[in-house]
C-alpha positions in Angstrom: -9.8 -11.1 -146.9 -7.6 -14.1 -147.3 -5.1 -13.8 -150.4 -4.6 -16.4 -153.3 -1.6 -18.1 -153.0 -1.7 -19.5 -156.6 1.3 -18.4 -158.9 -0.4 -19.6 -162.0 -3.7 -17.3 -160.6 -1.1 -14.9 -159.3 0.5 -14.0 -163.0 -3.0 -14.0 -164.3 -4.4 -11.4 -162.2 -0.8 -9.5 -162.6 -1.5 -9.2 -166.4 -4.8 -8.7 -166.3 -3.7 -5.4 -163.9 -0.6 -4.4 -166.5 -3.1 -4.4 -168.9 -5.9 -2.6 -168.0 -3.2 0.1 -166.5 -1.6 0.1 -169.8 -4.6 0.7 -171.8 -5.8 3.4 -169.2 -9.4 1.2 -168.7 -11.6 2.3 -165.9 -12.7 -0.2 -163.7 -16.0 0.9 -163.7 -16.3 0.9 -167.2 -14.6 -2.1 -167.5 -17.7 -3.8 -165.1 -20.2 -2.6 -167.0 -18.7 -3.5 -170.4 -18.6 -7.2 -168.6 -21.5 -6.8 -167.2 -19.8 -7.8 -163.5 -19.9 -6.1 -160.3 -16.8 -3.9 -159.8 -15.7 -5.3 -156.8 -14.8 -9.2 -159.0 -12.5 -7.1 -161.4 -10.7 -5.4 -158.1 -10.9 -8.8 -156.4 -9.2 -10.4 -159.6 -6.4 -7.5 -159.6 -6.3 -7.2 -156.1 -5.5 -11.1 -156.2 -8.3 -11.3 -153.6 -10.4 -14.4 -154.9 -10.4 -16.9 -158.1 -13.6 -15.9 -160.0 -15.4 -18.8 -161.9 -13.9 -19.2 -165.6 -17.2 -17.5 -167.2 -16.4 -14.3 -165.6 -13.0 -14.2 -166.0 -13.9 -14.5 -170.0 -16.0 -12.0 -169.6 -13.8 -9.7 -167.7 -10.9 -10.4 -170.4 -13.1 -10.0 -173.8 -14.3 -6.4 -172.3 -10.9 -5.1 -172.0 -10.1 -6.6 -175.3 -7.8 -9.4 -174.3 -7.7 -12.9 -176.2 -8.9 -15.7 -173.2 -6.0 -17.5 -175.2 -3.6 -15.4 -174.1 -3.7 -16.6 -170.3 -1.8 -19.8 -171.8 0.9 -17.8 -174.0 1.7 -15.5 -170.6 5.6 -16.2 -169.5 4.8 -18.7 -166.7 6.8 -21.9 -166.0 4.1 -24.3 -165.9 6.9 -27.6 -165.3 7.7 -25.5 -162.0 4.1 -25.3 -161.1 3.4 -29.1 -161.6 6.4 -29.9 -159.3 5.1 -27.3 -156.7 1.5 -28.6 -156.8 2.3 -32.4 -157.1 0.2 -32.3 -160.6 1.3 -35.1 -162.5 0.7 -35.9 -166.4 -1.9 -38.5 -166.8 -1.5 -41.5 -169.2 -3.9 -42.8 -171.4 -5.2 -46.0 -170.8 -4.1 -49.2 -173.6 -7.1 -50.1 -175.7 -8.3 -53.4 -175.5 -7.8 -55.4 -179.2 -10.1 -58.3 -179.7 
């Protein structure tokens, strides 16, 4: 299986794994509190495949992380934009009559 090359995805799935180590969660439990197959939460930590946002929610609320907490998570996003030519969009002038 191909691996994600993401670093945003990369330190997601990273603390998603410190956590679930830290709290001493077993994967299995951990898919049925989610109600996913195991294999997506190994995937995830195993940095194996993106899953879709609905069941990454789902995987964080069962092992009691905030979904908000992805965004707080020591990342350099400026970095990241450079890297992945993402540019900030500008809003377009509104027209006055």
């Amino acid at each position: 299986m191909e691996y994600i090359e993401d670093k945003y995805f990369i330190a997601i799935a990273d603390y998603v794994k410190e956590f679930i180590d830290e709290k001493g969660i077993d994967i299995a439990d951990l898919a049925a509190a989610a109600n996913v197959d195991r294999k997506q939460i190994y995937r995830l930590i195993n940095k194996e495949n993106v899953p879709k946002l609905s069941t990454l929610v789902r995987i964080l609320l069962a092992a009691g992380i905030e979904p908000a907490k992805l965004f707080s998570i020591k990342f350099d996003f400026e970095t990241y934009m450079v890297d992945n030519n993402i540019l900030k969009a500008i809003p377009k002038r509104k027209k006055t009559n």
